[in-house]
N, C-alpha and C positions, 0 to 999 in steps of 0.2 A: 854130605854132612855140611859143609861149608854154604852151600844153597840154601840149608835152611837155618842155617846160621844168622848166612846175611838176609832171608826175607824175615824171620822175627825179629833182627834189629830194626828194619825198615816197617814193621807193623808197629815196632814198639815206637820209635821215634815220632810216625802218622798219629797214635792213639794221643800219645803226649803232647804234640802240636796243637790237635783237634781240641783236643780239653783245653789247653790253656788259651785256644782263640777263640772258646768259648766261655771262658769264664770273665768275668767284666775287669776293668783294666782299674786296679786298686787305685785310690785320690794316691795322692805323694805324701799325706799327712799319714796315712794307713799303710804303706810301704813298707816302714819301718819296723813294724810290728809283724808278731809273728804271727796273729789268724789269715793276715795278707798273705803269706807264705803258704799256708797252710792251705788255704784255697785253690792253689794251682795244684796239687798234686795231692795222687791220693795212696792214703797209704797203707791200704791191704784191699786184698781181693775179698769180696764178699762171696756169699755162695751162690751168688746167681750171677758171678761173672766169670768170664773163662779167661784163660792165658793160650796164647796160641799155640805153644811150645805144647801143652797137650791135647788143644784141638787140634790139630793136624795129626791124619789118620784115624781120627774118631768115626766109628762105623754109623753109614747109612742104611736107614731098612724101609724097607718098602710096607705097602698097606697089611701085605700078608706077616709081618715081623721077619719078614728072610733077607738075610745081609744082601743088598746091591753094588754097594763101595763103599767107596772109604773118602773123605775130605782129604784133598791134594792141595788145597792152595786155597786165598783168601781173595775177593774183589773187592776193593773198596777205592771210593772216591775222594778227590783231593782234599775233601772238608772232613776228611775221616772215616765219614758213612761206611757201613760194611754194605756195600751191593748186593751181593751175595756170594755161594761158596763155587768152587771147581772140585765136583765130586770124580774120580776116577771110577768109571763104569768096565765092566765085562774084563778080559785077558787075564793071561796066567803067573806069575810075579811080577808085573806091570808090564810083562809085553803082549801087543795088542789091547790094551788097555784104550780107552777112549776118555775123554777128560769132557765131562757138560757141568757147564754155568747153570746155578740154580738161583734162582731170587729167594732172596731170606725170610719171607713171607711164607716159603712153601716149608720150611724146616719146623718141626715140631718135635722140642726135647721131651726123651723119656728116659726112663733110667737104663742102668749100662746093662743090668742084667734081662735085660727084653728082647726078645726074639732070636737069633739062631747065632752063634761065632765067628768071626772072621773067619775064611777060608785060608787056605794054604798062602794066599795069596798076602795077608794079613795086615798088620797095619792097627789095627783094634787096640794091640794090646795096652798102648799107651792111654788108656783110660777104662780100665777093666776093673782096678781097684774097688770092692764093695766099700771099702772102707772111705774113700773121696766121697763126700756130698757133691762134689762138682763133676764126677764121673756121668758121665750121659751117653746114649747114642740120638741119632738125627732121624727121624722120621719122614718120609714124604709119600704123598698119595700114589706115584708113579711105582710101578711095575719094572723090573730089571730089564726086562724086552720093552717094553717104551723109552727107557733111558737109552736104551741101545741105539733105538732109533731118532732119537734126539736131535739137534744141531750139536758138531763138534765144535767145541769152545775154543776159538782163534787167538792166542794169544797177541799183542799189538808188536809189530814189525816194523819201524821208522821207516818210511822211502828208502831207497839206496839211494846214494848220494851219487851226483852227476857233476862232472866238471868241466867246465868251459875248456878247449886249446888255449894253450897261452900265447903269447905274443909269436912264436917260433910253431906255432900251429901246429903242435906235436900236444895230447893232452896228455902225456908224461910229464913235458916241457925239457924235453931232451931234443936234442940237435936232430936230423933225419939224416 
């Protein structure tokens, strides 16, 4: 819980930055005022935008309309860009579950009540609502057995860190 706590504050924060380093830097005469304010920030979601808080675990279906996974996580680049999604493929409550990177060019929204239900495995239900206009599932042309066989999406791992001995040629830097 706390995991996705802290990656929607961290979506929310990128989404806000990205906006406001794209919107043009008000004169100092227009500061003042309140349209200047109003420009950096926006204030409601329309129906053709999502929140991440219910996109995550929104079901993916394949060409045939039959559930393949579920949206595990978001990629996106420093300038905001959504890259694309980490759908959670195959396993049975997420274990052995496989996680593949999909470019957001391949996702094509349809409505939530289209093709088969999350499996035991679930995850879905956090946009099942008929009642949401922003309810959707994710579409892509791939097959559950080609996602399976996919590239496993690597999440990024900094180097480990290496440290020189110190003066006392112990790289603890303890006595010998």
């Amino acid at each position: 819980m706390l995991k996705e706590i802290l990656i929607s504050g961290a979506i929310s924060a990128l989404a806000v930055a990205g906006a406001i380093a794209q919107s043009p830097s008000p004169s100092p005469s227009a500061a003042t005022g309140a349209a200047a304010d109003s420009a950096s920030f926006i204030p409601a979601q329309s129906l053709d935008q999502w929140v991440f808080s219910k996109f995550k675990g929104t079901d993916v279906i394949g060409p045939d309309d039959a559930h393949i996974g579920n949206v595990n996580d978001i990629l996106f680049e420093r300038n905001g860009k959504i890259a694309g999604l980490v759908v959670g493929v195959g396993g049975f409550l997420g274990i052995g579950e496989k996680s593949v990177a999909i470019d957001m060019s391949a996702f094509q929204a349809v409505p939530a009540d289209t093709g088969s239900t999350t499996g035991a495995g679930g995850g879905g239900a956090a946009m099942s609502s008929n009642n949401d206009p922003t309810a959707a599932k994710l579409k892509v042309s791939w097959t559950k057995d080609q996602l399976k066989n996919a590239p496993d999406f690597q999440y990024y791992k900094p180097p480990a860190r290496t440290s020189a001995p110190g003066p006392g040629g112990s790289p603890t830097g303890m006595a010998r």
